[in-house]
TORPAVO-742685 format. One line per field, with one value per atom (N, C-alpha, C, CB): atom name; x, y, z. Coordinates in Angstrom, 3 decimals, m for minus. Glycine has a CB too. Layout:
! TORPAVO-742685
atom: (CA:...)
east: (X:...)
north: (Y:...)
up: (Z:...)
//
This chain:
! TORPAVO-742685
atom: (N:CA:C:CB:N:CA:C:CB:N:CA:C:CB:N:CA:C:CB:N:CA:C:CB:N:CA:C:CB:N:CA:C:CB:N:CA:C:CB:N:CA:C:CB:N:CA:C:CB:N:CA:C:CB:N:CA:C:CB:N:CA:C:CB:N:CA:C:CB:N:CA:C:CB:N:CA:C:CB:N:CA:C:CB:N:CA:C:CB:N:CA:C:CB:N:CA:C:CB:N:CA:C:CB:N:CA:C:CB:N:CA:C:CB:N:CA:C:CB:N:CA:C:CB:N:CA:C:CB:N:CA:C:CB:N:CA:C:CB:N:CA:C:CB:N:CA:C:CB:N:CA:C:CB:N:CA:C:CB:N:CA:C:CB:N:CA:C:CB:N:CA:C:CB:N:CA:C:CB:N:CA:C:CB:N:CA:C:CB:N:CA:C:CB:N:CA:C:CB:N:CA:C:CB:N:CA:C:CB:N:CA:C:CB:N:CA:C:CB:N:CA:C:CB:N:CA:C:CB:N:CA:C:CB:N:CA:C:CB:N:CA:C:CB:N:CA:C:CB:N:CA:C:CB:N:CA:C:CB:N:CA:C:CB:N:CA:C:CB:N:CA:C:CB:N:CA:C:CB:N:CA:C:CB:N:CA:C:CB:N:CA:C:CB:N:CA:C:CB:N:CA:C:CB:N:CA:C:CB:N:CA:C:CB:N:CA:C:CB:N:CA:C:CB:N:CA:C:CB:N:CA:C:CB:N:CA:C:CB:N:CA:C:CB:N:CA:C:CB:N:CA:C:CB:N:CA:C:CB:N:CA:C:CB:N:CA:C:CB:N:CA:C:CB:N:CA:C:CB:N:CA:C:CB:N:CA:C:CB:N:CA:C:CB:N:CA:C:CB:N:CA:C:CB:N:CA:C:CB:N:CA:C:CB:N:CA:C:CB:N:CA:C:CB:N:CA:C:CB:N:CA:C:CB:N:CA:C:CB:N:CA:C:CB:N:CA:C:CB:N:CA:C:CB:N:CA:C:CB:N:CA:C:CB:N:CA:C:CB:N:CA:C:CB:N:CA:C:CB:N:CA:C:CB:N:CA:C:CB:N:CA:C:CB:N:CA:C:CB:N:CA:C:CB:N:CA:C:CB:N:CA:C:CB:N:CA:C:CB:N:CA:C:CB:N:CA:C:CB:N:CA:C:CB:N:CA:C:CB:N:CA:C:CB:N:CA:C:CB:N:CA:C:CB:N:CA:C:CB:N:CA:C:CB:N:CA:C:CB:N:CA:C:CB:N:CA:C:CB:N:CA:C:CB:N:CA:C:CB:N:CA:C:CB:N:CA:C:CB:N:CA:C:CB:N:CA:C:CB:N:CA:C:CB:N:CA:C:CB:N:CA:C:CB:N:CA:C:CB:N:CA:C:CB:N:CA:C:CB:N:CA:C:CB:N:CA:C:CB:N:CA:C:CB:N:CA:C:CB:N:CA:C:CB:N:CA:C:CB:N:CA:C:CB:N:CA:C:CB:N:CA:C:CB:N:CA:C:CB:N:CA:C:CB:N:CA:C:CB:N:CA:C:CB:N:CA:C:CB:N:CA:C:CB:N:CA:C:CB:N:CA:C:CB:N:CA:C:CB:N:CA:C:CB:N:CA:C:CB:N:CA:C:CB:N:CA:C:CB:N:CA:C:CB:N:CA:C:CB:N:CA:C:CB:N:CA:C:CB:N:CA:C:CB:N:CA:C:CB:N:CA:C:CB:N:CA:C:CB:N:CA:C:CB:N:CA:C:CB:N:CA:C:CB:N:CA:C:CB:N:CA:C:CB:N:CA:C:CB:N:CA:C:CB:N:CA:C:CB:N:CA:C:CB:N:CA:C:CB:N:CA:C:CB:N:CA:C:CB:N:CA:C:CB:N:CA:C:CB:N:CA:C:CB:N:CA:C:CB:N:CA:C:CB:N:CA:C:CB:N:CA:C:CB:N:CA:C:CB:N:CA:C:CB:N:CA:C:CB:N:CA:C:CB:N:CA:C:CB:N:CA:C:CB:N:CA:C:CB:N:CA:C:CB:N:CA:C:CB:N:CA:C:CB:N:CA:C:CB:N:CA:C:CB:N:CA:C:CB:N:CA:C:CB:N:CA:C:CB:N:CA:C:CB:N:CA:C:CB:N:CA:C:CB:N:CA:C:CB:N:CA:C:CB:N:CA:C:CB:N:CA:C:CB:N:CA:C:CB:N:CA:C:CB:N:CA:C:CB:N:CA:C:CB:N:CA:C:CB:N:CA:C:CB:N:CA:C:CB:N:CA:C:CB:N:CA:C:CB:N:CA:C:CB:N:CA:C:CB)
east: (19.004:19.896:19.173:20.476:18.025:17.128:16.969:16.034:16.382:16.463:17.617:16.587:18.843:20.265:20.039:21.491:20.155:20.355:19.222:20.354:17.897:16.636:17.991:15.062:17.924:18.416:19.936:19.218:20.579:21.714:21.163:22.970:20.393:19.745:19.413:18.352:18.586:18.257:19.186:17.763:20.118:21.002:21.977:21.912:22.099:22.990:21.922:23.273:20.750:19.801:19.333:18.532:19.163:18.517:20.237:16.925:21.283:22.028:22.765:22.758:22.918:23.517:22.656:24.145:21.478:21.113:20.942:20.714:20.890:20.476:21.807:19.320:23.174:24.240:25.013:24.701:23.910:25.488:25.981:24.922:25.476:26.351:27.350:25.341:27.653:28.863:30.235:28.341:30.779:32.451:33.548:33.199:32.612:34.361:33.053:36.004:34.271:33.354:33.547:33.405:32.568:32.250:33.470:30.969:33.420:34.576:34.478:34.917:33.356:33.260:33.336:32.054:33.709:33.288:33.285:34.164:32.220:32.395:31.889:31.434:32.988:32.973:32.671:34.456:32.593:32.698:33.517:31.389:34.961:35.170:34.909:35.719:34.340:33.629:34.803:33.057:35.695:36.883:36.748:38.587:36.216:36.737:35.057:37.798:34.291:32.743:32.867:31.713:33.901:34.131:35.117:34.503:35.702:36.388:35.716:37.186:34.356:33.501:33.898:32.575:33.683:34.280:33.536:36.103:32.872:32.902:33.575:32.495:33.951:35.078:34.454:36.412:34.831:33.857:34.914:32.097:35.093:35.835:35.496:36.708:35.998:35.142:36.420:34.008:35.985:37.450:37.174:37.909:37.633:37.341:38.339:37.417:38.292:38.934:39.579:37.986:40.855:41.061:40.435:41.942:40.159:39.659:40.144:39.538:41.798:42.135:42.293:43.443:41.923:41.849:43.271:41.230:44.147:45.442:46.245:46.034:44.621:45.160:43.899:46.410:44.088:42.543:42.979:41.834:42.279:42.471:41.488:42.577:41.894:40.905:40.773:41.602:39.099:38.851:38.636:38.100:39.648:39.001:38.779:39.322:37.718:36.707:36.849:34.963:37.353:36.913:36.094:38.237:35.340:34.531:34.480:32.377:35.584:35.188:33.608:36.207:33.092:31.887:32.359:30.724:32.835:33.096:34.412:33.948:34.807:35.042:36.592:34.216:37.621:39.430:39.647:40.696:40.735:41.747:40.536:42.227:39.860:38.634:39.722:36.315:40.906:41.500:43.211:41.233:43.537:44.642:44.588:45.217:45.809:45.866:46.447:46.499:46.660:46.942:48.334:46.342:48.975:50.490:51.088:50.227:52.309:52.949:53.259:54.697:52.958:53.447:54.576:54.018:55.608:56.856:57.200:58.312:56.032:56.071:57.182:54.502:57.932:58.932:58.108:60.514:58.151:57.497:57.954:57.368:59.443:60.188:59.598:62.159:59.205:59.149:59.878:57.850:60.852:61.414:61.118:62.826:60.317:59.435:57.957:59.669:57.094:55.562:55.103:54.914:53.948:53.162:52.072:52.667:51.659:50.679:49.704:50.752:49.738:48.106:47.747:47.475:48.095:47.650:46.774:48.405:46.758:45.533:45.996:44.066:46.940:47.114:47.031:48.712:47.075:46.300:45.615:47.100:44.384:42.936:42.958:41.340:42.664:42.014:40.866:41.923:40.316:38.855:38.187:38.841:38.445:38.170:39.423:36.957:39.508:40.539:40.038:41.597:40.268:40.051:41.475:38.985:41.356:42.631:42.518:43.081:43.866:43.762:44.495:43.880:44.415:45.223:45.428:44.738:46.270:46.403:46.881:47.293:46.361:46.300:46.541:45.250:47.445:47.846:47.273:48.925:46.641:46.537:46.952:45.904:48.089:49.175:48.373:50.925:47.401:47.146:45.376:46.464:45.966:44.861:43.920:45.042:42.643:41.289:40.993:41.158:41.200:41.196:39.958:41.668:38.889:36.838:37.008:35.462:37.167:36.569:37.814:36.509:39.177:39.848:40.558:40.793:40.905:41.648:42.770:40.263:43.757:45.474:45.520:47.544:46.132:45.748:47.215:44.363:47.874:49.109:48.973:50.880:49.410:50.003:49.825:49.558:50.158:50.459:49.189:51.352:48.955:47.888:48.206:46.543:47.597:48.033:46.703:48.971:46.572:45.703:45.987:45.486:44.883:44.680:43.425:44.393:43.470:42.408:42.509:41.644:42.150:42.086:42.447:40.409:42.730:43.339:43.629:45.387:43.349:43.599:44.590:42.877:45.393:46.074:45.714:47.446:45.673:45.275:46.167:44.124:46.259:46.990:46.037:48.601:46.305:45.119:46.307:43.665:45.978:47.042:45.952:48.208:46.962:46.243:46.879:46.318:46.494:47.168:46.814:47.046:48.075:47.822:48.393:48.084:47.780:48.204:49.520:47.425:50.207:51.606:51.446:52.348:51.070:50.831:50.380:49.865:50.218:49.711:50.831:49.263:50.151:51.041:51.025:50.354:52.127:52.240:51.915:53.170:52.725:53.162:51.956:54.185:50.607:49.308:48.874:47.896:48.091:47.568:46.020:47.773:45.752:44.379:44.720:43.752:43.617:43.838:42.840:43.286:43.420:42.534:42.584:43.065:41.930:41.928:42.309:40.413:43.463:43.791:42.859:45.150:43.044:41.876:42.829:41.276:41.626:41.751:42.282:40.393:43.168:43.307:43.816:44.795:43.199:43.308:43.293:41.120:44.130:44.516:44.309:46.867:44.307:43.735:44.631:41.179:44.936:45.800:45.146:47.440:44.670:44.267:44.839:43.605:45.557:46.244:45.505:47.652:46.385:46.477:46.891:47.463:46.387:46.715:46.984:45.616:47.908:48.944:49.141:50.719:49.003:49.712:49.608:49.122:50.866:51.436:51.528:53.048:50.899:50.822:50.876:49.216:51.410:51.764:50.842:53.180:49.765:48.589:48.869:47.619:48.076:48.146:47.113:49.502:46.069:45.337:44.806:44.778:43.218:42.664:41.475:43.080:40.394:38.922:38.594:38.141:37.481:36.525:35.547:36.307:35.197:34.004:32.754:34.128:31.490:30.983:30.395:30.481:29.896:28.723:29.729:27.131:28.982:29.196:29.547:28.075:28.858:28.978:28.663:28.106:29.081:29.320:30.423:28.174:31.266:32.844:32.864:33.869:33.678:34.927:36.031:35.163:36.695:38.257:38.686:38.866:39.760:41.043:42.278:42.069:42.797:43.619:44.635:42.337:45.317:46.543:47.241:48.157:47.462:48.185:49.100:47.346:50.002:51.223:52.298:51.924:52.321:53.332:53.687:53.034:53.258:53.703:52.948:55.069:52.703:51.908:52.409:49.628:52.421:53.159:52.184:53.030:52.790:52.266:52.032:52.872:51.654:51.155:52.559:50.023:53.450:54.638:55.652:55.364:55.252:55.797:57.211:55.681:56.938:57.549:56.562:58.422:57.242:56.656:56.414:57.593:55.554:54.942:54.926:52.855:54.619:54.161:52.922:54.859:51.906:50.764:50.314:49.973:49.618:49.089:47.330:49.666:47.111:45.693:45.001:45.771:44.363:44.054:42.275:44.224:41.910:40.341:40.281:40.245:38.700:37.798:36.403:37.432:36.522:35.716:34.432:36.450:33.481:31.902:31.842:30.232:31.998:31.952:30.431:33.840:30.045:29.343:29.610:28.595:30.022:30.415:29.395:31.303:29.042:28.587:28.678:28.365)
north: (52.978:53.700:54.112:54.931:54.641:54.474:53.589:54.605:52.417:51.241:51.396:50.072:51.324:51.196:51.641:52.342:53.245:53.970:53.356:55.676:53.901:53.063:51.846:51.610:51.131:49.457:50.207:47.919:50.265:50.923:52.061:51.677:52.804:53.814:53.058:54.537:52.068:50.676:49.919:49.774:50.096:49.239:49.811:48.811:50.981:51.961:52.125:53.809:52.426:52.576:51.121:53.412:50.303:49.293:47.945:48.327:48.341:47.221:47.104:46.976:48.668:48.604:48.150:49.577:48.006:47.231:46.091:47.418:45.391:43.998:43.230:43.650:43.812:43.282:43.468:43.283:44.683:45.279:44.125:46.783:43.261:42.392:41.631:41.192:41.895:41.021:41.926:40.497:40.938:42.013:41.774:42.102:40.548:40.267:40.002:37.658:40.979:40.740:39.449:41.819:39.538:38.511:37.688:38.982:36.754:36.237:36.302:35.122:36.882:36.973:38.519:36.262:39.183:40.227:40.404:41.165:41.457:41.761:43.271:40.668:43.631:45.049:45.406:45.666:46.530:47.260:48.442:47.741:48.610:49.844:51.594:49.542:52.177:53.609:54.151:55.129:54.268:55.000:54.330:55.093:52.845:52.550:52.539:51.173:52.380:53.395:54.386:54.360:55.117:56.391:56.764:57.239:55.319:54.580:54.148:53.594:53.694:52.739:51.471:53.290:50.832:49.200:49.220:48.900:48.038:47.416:46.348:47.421:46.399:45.875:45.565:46.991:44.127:43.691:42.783:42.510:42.574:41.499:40.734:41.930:39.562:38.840:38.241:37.488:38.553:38.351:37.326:39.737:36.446:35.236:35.525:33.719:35.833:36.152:34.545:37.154:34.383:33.351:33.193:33.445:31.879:31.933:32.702:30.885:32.975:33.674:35.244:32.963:35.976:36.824:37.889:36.868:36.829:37.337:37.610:36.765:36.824:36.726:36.443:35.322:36.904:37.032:36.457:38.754:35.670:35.786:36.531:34.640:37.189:38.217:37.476:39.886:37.392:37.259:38.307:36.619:39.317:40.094:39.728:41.119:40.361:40.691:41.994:40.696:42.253:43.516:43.311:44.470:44.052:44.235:45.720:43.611:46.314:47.350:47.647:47.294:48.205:48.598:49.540:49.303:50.359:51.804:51.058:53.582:52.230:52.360:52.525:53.223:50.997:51.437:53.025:50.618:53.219:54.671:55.836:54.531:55.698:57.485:58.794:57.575:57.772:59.411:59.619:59.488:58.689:59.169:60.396:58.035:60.878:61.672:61.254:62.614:62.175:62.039:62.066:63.260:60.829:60.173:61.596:57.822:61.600:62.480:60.850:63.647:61.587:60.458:59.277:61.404:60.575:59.470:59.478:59.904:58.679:58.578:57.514:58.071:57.018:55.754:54.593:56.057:53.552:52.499:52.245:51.407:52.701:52.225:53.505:52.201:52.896:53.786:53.595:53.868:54.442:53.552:53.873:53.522:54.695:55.631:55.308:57.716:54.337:54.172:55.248:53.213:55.890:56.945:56.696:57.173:56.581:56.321:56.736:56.298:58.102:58.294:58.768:59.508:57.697:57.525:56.634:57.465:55.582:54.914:54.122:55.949:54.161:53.042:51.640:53.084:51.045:49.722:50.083:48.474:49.027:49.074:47.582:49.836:47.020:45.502:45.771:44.910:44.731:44.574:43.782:43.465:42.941:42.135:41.440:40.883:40.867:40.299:39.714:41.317:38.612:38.125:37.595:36.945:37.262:37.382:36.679:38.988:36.691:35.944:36.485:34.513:37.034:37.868:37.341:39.115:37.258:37.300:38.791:36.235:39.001:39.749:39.594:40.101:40.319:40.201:40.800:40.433:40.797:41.725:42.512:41.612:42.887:42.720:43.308:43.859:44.185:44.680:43.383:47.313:43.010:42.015:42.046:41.440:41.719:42.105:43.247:42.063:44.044:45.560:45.499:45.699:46.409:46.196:47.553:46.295:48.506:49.730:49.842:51.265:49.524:50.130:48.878:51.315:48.825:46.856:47.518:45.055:47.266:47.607:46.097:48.420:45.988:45.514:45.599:45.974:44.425:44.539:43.197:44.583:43.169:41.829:41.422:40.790:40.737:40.405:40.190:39.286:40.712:40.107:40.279:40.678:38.712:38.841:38.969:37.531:39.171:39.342:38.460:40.781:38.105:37.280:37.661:35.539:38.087:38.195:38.690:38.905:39.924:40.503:41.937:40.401:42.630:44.190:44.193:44.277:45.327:46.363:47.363:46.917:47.757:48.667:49.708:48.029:50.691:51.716:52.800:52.442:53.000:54.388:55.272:54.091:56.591:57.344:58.454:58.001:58.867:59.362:60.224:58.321:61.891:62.661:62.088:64.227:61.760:62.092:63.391:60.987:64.116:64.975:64.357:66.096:65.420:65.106:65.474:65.397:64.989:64.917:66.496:63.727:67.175:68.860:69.194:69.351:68.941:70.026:71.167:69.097:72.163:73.481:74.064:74.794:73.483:73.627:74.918:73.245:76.076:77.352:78.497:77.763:77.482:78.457:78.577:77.631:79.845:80.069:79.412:81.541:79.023:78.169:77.030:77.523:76.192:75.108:74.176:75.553:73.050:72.178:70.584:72.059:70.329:68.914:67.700:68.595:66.749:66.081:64.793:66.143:63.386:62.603:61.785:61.782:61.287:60.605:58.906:60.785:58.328:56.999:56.305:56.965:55.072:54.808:52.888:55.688:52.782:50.875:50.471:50.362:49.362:48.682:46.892:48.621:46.903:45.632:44.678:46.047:43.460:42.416:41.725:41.727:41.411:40.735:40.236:41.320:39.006:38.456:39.367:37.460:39.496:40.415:39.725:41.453:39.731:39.343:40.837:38.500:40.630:41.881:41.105:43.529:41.689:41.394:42.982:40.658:42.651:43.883:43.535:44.658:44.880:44.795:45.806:44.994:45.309:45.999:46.675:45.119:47.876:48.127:48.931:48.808:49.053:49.509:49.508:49.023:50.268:50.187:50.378:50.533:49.381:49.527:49.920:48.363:50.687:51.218:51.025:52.146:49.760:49.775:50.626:48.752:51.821:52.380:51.738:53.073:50.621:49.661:48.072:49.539:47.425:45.787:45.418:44.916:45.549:44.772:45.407:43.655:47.043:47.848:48.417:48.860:48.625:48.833:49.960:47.191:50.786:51.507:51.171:52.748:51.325:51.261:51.492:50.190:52.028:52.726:51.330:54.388:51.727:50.243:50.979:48.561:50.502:51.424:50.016:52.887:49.626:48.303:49.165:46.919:48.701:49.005:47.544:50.045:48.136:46.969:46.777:45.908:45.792:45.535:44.629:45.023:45.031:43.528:43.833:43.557:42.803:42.251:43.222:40.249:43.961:44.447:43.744:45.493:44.612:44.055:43.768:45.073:44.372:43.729:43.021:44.747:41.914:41.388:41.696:40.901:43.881:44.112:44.338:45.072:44.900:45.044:46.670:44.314:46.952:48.730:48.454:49.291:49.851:49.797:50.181:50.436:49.595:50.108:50.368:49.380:51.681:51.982:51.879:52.712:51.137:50.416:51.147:48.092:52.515:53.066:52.061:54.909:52.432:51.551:52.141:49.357:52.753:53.364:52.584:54.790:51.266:50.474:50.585:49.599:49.743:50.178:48.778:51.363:47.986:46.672:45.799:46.175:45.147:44.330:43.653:43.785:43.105:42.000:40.841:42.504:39.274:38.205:36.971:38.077)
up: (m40.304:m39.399:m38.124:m40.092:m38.409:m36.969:m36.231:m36.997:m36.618:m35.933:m34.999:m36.847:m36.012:m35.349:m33.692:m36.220:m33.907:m32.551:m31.982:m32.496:m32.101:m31.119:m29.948:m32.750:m30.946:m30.377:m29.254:m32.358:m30.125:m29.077:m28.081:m29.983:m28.093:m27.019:m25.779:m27.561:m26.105:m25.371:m24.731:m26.200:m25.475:m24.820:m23.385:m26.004:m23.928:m23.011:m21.454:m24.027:m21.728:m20.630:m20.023:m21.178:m20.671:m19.800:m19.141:m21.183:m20.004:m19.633:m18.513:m20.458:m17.617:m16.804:m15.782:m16.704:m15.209:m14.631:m14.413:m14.585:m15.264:m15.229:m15.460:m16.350:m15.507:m15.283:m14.471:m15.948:m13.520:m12.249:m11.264:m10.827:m11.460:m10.396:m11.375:m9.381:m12.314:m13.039:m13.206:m14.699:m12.921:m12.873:m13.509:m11.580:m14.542:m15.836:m17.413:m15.234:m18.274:m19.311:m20.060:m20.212:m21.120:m21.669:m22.847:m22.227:m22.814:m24.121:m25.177:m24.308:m25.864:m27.116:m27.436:m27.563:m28.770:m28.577:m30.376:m27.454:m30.583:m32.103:m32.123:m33.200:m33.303:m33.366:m34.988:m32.771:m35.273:m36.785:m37.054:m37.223:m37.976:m37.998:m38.433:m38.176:m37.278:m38.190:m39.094:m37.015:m38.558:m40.116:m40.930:m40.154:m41.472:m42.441:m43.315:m42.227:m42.321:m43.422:m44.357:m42.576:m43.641:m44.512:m45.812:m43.622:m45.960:m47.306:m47.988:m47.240:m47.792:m48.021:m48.732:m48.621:m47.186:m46.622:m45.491:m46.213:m45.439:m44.840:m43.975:m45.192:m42.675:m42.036:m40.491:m42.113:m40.460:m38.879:m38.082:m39.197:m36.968:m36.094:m35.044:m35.620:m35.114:m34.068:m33.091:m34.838:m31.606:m30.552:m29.642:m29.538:m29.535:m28.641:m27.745:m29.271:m26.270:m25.391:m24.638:m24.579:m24.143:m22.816:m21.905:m22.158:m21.062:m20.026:m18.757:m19.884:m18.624:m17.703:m18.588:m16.945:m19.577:m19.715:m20.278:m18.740:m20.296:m20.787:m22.037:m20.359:m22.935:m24.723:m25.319:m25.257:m26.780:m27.713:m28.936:m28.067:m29.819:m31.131:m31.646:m31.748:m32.793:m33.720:m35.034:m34.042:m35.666:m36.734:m37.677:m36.663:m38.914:m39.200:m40.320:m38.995:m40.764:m42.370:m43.030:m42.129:m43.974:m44.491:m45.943:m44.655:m46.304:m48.330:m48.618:m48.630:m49.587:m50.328:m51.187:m51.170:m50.829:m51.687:m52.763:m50.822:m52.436:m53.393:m54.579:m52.075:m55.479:m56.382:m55.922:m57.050:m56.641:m56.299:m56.458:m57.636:m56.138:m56.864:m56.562:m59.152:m55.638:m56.063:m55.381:m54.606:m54.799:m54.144:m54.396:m52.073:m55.375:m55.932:m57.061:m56.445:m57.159:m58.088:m59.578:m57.527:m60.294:m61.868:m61.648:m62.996:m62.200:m62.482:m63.964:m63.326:m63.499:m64.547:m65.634:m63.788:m66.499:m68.047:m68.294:m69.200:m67.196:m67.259:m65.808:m68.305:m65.102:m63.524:m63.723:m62.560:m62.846:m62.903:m62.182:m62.041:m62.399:m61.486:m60.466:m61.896:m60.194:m58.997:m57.786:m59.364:m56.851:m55.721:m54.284:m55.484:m54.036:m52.934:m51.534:m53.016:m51.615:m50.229:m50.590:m50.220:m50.491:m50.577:m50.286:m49.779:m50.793:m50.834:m49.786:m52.210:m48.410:m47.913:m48.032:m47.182:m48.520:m48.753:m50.236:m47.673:m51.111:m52.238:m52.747:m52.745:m51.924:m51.951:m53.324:m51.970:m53.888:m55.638:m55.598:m56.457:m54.177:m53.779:m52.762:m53.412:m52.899:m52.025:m51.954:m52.826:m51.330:m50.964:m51.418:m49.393:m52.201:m52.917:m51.542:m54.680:m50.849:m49.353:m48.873:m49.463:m47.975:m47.251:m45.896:m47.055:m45.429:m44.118:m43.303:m44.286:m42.085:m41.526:m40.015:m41.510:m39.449:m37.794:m37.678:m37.202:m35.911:m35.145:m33.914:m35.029:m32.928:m31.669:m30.778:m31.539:m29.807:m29.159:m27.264:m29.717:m26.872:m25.444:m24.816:m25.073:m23.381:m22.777:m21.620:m22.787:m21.646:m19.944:m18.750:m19.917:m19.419:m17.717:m17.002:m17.840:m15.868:m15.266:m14.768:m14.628:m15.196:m14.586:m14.905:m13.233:m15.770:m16.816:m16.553:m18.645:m16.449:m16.476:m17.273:m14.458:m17.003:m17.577:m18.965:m16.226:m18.512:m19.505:m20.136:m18.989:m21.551:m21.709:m22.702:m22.837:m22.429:m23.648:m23.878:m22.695:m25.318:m25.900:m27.149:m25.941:m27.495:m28.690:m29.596:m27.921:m30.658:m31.183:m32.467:m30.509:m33.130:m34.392:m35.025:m34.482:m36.458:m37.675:m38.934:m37.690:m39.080:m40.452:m41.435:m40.832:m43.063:m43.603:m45.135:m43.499:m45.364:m46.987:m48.003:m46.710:m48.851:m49.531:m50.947:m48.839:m51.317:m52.984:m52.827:m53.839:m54.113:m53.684:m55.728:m52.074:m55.638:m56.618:m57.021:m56.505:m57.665:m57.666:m59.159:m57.463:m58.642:m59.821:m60.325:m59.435:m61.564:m61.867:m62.901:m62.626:m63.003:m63.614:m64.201:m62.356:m65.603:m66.137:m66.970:m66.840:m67.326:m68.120:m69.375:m67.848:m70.679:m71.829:m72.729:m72.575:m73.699:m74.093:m75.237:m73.503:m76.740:m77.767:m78.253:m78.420:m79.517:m79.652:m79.997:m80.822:m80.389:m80.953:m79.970:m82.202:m78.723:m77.544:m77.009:m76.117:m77.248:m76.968:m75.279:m78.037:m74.574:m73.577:m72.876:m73.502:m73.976:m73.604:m73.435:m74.672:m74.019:m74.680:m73.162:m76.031:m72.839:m71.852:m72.178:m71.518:m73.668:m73.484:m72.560:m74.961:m72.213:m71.051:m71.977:m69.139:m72.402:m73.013:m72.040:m74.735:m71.301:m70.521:m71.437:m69.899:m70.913:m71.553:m71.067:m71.568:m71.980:m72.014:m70.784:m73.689:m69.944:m68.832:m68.937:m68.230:m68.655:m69.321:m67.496:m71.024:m67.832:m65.864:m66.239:m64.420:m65.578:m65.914:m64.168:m66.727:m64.165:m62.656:m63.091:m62.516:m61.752:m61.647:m60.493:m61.247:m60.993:m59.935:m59.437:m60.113:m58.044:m57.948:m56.308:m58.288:m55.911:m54.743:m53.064:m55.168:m52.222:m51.341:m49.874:m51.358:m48.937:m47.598:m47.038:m48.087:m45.708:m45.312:m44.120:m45.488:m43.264:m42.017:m40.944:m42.433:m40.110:m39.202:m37.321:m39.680:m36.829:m35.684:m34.817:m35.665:m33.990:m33.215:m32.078:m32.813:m31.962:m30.345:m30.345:m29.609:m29.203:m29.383:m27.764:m30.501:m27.152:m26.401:m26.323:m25.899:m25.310:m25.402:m24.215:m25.787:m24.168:m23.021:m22.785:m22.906:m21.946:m21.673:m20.565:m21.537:m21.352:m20.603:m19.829:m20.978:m20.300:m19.774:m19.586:m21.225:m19.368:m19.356:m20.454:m19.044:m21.542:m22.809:m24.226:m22.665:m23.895:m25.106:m24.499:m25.683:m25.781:m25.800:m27.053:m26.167:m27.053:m27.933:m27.819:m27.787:m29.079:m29.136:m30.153:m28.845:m30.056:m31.088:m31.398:m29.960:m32.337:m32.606:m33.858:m33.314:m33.769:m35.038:m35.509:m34.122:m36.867:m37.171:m37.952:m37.990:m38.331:m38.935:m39.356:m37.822:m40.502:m41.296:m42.425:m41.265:m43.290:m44.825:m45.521:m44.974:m46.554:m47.690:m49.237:m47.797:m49.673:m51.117:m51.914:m51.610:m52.922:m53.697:m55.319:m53.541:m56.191:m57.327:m58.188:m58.045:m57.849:m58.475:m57.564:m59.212:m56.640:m56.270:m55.378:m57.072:m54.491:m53.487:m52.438:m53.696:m51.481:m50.252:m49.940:m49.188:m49.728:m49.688:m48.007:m50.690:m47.154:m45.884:m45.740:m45.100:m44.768:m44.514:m43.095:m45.098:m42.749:m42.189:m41.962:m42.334:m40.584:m41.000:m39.364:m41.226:m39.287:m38.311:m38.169:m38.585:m36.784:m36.807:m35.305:m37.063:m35.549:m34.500:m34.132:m35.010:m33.438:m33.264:m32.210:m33.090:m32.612:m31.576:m31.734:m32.205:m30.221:m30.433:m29.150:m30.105:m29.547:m28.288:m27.676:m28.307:m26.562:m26.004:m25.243:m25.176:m25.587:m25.168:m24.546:m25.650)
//
């Protein structure tokens, strides 16, 4: 992690010189998302810009490291399976990884410091779905003010994972060829029983550009 900053410290101080005479950035660009570190995932993208600067395709990557379900809660016994309002922040599917292609517009022209940014992605890969349930015994006495913890019982479903999403987002470049950007996707992917849930896919990116 030292290294890290060192290298980026470096970068911030020495790059604006030796590029001030350039005035369109570069076509490539690759980023990493910090919100989604903090899921622990790993998640990276790679943007091949147009020659006139008016459209991008996006390569994204994501890999869960951590553990499905760590932030759902305990299902009541006789939860129903039908849900007709998705729970967004229950987290009962996670993508185990997924990779994907995006296109991206960019309406405003010759953008340098500031770039908007919309458009369609889609995603393919693996995903999990979890449920975590207390059980209690058939003689458990509800009414007792003792509190006895019931035994933890938690099932996990593997299935195939698609999701379709709609982008918008914006980057700032301080320098030439280091960027931030915010990006919000929104949409839908097939769940483990074969409906459609909605997802919300926020991303706070630190990208390089080459």
């Amino acid at each position: 992690m030292k290294q890290f900053i060192i290298i980026l410290v470096l970068l911030v101080y020495f790059l604006p010189d030796s590029n001030a005479q350039q005035t369109q950035h570069k076509k490539n660009n690759i980023s990493w998302n910090l919100i989604d570190m903090g899921l622990q995932r790993f998640s990276f993208e790679y943007e091949r810009m147009t020659n006139d600067g008016k459209m991008s395709f996006t390569l994204p990557l994501s890999y869960r490291f951590g553990e499905a379900g760590r932030y759902i809660d305990y299902n009541d016994n006789d939860v129903s399976e039908v849900n007709t309002y998705p729970d967004f922040s229950q987290f009962r599917d996670e993508s185990d990884w997924y990779v994907g292609l995006g296109f991206m517009f960019h309406p405003i022209e010759n953008a340098k410091k500031v770039q908007l940014f919309f458009g369609p992605e889609i995603r393919f890969g693996e995903a999990t779905h979890v449920d975590k349930y207390l059980i209690y015994p058939e003689d458990y006495d509800y009414t007792s003010s003792y509190y006895e913890p019931g035994t933890e019982e938690r099932t996990e479903i593997h299935y195939t994972y698609s999701a379709f999403l709609a982008n918008v987002g914006l980057k700032y470049y301080p320098i030439d060829q280091l960027f931030l950007g915010i990006k919000l996707g929104i949409g839908a992917y097939g769940s483990h029983s074969n409906g459609l849930n909605g997802i919300i896919s926020p991303a706070l990116r630190m990208g390089f550009s080459f």
